[in-house]
Backbone bond lengths (Angstrom), bond angles and torsions (degrees), N, CA, C in turn:
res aa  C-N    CA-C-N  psi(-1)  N-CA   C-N-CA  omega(-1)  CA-C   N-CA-C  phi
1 X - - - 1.467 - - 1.517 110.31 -
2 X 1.080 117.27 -46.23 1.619 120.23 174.24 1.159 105.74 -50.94
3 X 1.596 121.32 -58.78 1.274 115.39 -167.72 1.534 133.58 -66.04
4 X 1.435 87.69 -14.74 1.355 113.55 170.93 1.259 107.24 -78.41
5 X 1.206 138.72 -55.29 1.531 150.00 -175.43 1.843 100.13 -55.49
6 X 1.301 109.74 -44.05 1.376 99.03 178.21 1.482 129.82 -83.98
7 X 0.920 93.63 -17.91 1.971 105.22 155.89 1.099 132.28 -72.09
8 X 1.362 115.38 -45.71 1.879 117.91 153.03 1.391 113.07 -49.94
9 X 1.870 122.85 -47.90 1.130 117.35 178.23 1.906 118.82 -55.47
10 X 1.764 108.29 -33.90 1.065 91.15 -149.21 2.357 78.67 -83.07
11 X 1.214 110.57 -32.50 0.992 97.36 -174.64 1.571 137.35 -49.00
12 X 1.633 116.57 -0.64 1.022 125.40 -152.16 1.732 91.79 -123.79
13 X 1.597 108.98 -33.10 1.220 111.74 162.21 1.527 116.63 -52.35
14 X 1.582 121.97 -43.95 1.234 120.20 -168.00 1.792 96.64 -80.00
15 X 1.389 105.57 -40.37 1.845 90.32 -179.54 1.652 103.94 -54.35
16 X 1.383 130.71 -64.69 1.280 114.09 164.09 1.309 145.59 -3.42
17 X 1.626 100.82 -52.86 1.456 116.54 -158.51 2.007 92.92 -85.38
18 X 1.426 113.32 -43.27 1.136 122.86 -174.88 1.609 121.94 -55.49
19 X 1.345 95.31 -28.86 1.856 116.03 -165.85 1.759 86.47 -90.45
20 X 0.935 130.83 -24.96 1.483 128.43 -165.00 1.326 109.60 -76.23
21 X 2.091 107.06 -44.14 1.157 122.83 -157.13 1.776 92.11 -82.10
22 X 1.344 94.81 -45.20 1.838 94.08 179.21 1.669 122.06 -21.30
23 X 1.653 97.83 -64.66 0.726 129.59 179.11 1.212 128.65 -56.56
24 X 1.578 116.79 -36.02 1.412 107.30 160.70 1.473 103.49 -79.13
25 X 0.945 108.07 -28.56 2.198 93.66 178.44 1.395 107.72 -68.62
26 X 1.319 125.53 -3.50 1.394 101.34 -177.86 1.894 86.46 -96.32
27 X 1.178 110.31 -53.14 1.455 111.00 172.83 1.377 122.21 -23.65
28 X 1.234 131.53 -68.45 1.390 138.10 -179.68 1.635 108.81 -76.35
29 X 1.498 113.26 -5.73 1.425 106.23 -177.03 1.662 111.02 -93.73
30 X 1.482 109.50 -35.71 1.239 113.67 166.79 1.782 127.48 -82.93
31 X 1.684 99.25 19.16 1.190 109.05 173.39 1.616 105.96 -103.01
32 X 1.085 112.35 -5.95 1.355 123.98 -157.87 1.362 92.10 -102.51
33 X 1.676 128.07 -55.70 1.179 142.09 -179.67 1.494 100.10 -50.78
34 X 1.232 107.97 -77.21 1.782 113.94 174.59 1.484 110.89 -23.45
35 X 1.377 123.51 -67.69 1.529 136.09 -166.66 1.814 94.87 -58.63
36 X 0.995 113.16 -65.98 1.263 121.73 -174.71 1.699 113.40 -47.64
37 X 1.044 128.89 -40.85 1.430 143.98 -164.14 1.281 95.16 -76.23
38 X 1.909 109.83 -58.73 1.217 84.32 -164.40 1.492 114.49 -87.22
39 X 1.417 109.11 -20.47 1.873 94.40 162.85 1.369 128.09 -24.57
40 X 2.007 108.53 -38.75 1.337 95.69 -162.83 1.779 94.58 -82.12
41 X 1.057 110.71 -19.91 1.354 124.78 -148.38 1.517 103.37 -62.14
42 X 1.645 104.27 -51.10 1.401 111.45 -167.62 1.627 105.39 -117.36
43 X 1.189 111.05 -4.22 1.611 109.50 167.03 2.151 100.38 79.14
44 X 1.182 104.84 -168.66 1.369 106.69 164.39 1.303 122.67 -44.09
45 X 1.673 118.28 136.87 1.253 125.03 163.89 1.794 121.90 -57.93
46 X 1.074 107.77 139.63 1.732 89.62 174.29 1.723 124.54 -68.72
47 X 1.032 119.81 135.21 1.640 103.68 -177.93 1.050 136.54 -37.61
48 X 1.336 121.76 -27.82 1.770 124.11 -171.56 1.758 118.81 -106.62
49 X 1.636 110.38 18.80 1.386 146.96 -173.30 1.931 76.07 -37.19
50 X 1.328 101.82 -65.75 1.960 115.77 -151.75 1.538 95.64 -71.80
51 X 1.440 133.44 -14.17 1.380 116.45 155.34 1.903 119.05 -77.58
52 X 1.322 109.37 13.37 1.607 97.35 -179.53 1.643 127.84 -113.37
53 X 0.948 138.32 71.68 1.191 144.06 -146.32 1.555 113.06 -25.79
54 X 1.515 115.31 -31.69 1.795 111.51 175.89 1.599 107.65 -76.94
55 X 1.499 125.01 -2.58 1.225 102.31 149.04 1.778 108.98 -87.66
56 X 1.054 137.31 8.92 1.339 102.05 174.52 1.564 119.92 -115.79
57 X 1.758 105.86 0.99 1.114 132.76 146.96 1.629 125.41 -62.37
58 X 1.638 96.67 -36.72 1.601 89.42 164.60 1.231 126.35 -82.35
59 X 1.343 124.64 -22.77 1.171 124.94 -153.43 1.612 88.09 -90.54
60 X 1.479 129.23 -48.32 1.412 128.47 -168.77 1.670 101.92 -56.80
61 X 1.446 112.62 -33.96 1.750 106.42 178.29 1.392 121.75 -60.13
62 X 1.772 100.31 -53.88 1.655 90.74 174.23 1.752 114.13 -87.18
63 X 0.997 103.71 12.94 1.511 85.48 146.08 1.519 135.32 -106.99
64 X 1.571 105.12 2.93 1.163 108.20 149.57 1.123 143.48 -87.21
65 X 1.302 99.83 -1.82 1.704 132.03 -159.55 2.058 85.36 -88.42
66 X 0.948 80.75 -64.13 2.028 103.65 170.21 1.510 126.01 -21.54
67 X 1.490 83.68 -77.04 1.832 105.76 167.63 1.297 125.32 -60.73
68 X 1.759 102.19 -26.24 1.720 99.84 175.78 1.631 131.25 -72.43
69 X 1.936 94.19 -22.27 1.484 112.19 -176.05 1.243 83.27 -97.54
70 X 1.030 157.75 -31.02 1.774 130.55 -171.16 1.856 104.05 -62.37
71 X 1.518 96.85 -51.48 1.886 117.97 -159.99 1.577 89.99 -62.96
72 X 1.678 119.54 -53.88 1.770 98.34 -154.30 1.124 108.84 -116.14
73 X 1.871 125.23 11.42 0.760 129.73 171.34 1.450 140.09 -104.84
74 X 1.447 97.79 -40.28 1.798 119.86 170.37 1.744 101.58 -108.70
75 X 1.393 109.30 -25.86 1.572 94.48 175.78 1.900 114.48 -98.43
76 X 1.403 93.83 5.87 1.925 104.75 -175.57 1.426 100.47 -41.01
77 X 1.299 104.59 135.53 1.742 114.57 178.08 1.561 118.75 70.88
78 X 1.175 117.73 -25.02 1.196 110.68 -176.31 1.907 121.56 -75.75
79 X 1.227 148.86 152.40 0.923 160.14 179.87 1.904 105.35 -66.73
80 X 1.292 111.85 105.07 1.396 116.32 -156.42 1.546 114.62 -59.60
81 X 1.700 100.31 -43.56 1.525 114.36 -166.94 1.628 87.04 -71.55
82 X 1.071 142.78 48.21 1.804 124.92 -172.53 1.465 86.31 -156.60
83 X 1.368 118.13 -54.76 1.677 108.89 175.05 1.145 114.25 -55.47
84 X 1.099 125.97 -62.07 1.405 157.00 -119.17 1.634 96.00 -109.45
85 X 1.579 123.87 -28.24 1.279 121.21 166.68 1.696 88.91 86.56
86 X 1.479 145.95 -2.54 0.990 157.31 -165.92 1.731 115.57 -55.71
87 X 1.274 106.05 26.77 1.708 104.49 -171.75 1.528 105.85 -136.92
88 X 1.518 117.73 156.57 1.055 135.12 -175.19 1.333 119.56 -38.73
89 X 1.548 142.58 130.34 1.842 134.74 -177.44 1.902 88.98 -61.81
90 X 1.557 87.39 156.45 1.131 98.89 139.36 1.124 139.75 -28.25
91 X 1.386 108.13 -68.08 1.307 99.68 161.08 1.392 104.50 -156.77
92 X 1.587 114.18 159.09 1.551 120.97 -162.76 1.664 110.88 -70.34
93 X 0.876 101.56 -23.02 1.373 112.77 -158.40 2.018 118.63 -80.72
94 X 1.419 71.85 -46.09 1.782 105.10 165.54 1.292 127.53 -76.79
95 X 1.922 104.62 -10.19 1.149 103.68 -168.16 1.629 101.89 -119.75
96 X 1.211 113.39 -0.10 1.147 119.15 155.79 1.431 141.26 -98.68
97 X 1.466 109.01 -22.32 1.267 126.32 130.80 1.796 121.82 -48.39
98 X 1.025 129.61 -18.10 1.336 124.69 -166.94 1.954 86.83 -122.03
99 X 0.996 138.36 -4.74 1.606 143.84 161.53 1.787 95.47 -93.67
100 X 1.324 132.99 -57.23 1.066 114.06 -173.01 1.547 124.05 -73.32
101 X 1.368 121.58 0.36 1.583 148.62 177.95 1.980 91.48 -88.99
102 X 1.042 133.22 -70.42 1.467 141.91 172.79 1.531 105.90 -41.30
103 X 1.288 122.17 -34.90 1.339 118.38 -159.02 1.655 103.53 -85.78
104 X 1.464 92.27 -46.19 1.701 95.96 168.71 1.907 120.07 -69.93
105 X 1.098 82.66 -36.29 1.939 90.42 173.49 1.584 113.01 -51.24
106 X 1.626 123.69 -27.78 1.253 142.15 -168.00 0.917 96.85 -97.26
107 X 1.251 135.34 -49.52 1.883 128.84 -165.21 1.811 92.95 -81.69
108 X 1.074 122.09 -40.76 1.619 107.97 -166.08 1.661 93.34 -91.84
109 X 1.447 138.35 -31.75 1.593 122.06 -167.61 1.186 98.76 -76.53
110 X 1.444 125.26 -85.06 1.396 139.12 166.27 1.096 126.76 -27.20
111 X 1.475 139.68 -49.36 1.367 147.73 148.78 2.089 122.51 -46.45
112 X 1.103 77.59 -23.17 1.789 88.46 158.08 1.562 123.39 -93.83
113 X 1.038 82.20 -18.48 1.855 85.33 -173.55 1.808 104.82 -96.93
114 X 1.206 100.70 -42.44 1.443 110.89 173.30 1.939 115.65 -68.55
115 X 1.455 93.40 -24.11 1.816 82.77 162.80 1.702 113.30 -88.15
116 X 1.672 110.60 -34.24 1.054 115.47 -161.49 1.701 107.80 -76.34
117 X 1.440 125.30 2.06 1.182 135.03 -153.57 1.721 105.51 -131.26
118 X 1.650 98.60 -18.61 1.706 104.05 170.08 1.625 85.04 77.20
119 X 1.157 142.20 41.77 1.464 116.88 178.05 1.579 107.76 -143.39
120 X 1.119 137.07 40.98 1.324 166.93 135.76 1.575 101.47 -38.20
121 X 1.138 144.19 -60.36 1.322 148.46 -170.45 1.619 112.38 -92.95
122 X 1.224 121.49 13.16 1.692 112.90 -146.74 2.256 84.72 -104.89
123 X 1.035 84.22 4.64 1.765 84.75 -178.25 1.325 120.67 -94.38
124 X 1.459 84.26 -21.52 1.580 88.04 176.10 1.806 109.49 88.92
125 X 1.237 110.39 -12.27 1.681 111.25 178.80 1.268 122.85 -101.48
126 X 1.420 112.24 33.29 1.702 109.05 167.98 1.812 110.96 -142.76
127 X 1.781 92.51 95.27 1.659 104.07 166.53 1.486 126.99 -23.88
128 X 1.343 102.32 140.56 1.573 105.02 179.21 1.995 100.78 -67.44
129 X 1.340 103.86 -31.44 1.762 104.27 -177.87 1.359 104.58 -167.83
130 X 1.312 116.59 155.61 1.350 130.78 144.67 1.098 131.78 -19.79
131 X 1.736 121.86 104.84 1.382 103.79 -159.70 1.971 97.66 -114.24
132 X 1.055 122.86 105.43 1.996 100.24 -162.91 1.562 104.03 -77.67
133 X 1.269 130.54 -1.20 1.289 125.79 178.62 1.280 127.62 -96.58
134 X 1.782 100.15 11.18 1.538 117.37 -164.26 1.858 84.47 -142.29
135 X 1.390 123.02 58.17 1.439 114.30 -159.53 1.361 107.06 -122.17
136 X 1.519 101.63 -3.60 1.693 106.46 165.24 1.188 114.14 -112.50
137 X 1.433 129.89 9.66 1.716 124.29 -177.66 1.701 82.63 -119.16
138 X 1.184 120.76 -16.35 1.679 103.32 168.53 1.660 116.54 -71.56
139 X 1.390 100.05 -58.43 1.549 116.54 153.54 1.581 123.89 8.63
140 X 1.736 86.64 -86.82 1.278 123.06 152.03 1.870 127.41 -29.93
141 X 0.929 94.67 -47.60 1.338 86.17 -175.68 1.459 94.78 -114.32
142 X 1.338 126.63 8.75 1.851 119.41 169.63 1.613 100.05 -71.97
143 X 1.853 102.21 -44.74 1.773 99.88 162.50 1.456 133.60 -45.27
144 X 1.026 118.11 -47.01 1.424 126.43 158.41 0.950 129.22 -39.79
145 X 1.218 105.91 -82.12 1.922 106.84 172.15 1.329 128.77 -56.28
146 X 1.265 103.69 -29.22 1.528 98.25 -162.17 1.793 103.81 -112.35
147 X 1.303 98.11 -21.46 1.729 106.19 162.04 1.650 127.93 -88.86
148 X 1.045 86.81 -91.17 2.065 99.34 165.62 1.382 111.90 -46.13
149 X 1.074 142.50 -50.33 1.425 138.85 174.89 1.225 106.12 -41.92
150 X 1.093 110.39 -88.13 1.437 145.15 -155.14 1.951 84.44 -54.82
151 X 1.007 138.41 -17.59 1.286 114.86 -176.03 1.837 105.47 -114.45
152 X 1.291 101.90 -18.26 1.812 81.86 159.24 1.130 119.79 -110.01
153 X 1.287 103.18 -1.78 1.847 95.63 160.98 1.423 127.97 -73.73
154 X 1.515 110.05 -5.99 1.696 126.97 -170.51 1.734 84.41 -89.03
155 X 1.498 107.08 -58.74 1.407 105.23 -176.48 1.488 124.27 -52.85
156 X 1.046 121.61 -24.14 1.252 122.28 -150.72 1.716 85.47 -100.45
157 X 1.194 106.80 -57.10 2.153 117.12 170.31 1.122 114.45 -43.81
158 X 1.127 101.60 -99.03 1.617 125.33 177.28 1.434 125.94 -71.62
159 X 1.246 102.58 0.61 1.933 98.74 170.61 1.611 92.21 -118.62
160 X 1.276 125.85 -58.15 1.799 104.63 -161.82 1.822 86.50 -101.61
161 X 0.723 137.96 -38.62 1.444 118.40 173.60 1.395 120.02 -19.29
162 X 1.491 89.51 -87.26 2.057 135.58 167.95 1.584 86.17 -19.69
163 X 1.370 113.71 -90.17 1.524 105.80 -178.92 1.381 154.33 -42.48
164 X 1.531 92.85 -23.85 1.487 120.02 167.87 1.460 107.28 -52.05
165 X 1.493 88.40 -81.41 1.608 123.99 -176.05 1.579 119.17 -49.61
166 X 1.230 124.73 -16.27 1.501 143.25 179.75 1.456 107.65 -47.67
167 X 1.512 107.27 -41.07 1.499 128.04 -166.96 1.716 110.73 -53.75
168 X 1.560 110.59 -17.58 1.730 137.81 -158.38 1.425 89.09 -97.44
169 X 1.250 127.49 -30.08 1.537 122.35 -141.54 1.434 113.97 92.66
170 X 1.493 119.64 163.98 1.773 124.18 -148.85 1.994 82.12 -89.09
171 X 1.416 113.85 -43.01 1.620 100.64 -157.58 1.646 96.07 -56.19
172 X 1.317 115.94 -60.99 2.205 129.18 179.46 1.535 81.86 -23.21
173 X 1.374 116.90 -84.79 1.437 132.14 -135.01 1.954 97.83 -51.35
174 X 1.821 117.18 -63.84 1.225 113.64 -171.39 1.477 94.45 -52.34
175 X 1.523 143.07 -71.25 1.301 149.71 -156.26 1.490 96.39 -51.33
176 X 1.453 157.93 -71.68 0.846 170.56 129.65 1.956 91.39 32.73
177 X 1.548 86.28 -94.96 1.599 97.30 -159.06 1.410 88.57 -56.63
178 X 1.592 162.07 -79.78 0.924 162.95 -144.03 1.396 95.69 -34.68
179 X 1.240 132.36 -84.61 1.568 137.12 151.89 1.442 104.56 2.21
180 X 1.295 94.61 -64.50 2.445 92.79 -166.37 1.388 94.13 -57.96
181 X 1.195 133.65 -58.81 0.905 144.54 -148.48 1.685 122.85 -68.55
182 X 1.371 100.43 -20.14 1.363 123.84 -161.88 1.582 85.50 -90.69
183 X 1.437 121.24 -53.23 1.286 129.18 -142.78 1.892 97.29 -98.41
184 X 1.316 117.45 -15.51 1.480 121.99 161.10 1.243 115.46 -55.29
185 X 1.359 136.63 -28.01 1.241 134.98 -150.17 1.787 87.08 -105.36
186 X 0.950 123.47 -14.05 1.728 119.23 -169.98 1.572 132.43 34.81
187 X 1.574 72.64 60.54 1.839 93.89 177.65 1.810 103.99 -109.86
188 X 1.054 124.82 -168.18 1.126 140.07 -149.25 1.454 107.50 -168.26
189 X 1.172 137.25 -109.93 1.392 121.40 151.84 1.138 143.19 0.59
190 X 1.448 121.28 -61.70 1.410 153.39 -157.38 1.782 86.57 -103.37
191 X 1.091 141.37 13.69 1.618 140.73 -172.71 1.343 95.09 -75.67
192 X 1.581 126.11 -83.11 1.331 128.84 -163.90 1.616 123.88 -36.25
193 X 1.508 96.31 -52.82 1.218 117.14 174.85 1.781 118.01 -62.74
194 X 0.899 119.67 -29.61 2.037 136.94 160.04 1.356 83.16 -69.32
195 X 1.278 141.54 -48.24 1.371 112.88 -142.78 2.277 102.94 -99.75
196 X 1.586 85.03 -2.12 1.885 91.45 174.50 1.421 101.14 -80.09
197 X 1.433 110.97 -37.05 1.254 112.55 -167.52 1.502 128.33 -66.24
198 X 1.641 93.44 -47.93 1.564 90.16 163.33 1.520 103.75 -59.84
199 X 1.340 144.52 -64.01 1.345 140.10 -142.21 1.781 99.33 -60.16
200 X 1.669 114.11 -11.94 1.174 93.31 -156.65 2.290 91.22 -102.94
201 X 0.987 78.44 -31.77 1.578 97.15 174.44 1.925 117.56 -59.74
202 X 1.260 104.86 -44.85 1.350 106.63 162.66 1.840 126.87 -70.04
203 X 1.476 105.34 -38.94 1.355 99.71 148.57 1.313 133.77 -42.75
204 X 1.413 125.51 -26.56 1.232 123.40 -143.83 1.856 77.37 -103.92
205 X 1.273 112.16 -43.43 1.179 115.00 -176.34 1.606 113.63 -50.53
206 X 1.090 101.34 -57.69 1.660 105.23 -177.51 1.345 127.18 -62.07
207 X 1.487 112.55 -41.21 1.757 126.88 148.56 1.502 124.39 -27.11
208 X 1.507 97.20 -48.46 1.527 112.22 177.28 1.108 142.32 -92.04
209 X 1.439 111.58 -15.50 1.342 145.68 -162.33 1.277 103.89 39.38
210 X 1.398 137.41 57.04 1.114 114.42 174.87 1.942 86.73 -163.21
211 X 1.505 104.16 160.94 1.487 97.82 -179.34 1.666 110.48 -107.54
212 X 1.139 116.68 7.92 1.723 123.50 151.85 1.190 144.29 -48.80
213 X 1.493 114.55 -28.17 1.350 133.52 149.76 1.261 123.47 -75.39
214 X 1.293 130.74 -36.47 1.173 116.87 -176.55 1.848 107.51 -103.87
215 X 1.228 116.01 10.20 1.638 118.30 158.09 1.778 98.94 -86.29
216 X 1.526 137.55 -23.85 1.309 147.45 -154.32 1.422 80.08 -94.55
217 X 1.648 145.70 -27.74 1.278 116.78 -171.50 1.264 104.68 -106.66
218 X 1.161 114.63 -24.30 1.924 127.89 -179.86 1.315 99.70 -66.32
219 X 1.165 121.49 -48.19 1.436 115.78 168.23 1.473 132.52 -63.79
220 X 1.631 113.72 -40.58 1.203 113.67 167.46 1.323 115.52 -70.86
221 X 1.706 131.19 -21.67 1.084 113.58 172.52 1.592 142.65 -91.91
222 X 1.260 86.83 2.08 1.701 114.21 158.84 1.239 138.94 -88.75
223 X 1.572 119.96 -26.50 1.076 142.43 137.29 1.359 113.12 -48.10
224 X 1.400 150.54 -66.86 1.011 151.46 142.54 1.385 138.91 2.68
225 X 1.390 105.01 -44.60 1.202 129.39 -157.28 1.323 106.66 -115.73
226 X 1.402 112.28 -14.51 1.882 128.70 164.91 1.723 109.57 -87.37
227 X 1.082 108.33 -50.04 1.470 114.73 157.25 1.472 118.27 -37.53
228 X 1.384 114.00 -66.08 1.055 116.46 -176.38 1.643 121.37 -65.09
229 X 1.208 109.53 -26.38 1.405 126.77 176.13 1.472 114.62 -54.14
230 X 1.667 106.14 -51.12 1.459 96.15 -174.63 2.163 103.83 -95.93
231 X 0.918 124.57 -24.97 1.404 128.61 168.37 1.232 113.67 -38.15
232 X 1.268 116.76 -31.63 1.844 117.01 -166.48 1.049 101.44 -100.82
């Protein structure tokens, strides 16, 4: 009878685990569809998108829109700090060393591929210049991208992904989401280079066991890269 009892249990665990994963594949798959559609739909963004405050109003909605179906929908019931990778590294020290190793891995892998590929601009998020009369809807959306983004997209990748996907083994799981992740953003060009980033970002995750480091480089490298945008 036990043994029986623990086979229904574990079997119901795996229907669980399966309905969860579904669910994020349909999630990240119709993010991919979306991105993609409307690329074709509307072609290039106009350059000065990050001077207008309803993009940074939009972008903060659906990413709340985002975070709400990951947290109560694919992560419902589950223990957050465990999906979500939501707990302290090993250790701080190691884990910032192993974020500041990722951060450079991103500027020299990805940043090579993105010059060598002409696709640096294909996002639509880097101003022709500095505009100072448009210095609070840039602001605005420097929060966005380089804050709010960058932290449910770690969650959504590398925290409920990562965990999902674990079930494959750690190499499936980083390669896996790196892929979703690449192909969420609905670029074309700019693919390979999305797709170093996750690979390099999920490392950082798994090194650390924790998903704090690798939101600390997603963030610094978007921030970075907005900076740099209007400086040049």
């Amino acid at each position: 009878v036990a043994m029986g009892g623990l086979s229904d249990e574990t079997g119901r665990d795996d229907a669980r685990w399966g309905s969860r994963l579904a669910g994020w594949l349909l999630l990240v798959g119709a993010l991919a569809t979306l991105g993609y559609a409307s690329r074709a739909a509307g072609g290039k963004p106009e350059s000065d998108v990050l001077y207008r405050y309803e993009t940074a109003v939009g972008s903060v909605i659906l990413y709340a829109i985002l975070l709400a179906i990951v947290v109560f929908a694919v992560g419902n019931g589950l223990p957050k700090a465990d999906f979500f990778a939501l707990r302290r590294p090993r250790s701080w020290p190691r884990a910032l060393g192993w974020a500041l190793a990722g951060y450079v891995a991103i500027f020299v892998g990805a940043g090579l591929l993105l010059i060598g590929l002409d696709a640096g601009d294909e996002q639509g998020l880097t101003p022709d210049g500095w505009d100072s009369s448009r210095a609070g809807a840039y602001a605005a959306n420097f929060v966005a991208v380089a804050l709010v983004g960058p932290i449910v997209e770690e969650l959504v990748y590398r925290g409920a992904g990562l965990s999902l996907l674990l079930r494959f083994g750690p190499g499936i799981a980083v390669v896996a989401t790196a892929i979703c992740f690449g192909l969420g953003h609905g670029l074309v060009l700019a693919l390979p280079a999305l797709v170093v980033f996750g690979l390099v970002t999920g490392f950082v995750r798994l090194r650390t066991d924790s998903i704090y480091p690798a939101m600390l480089v997603h963030c610094a490298f978007n921030a970075t890269s907005l900076i740099v945008s209007v400086a040049t």
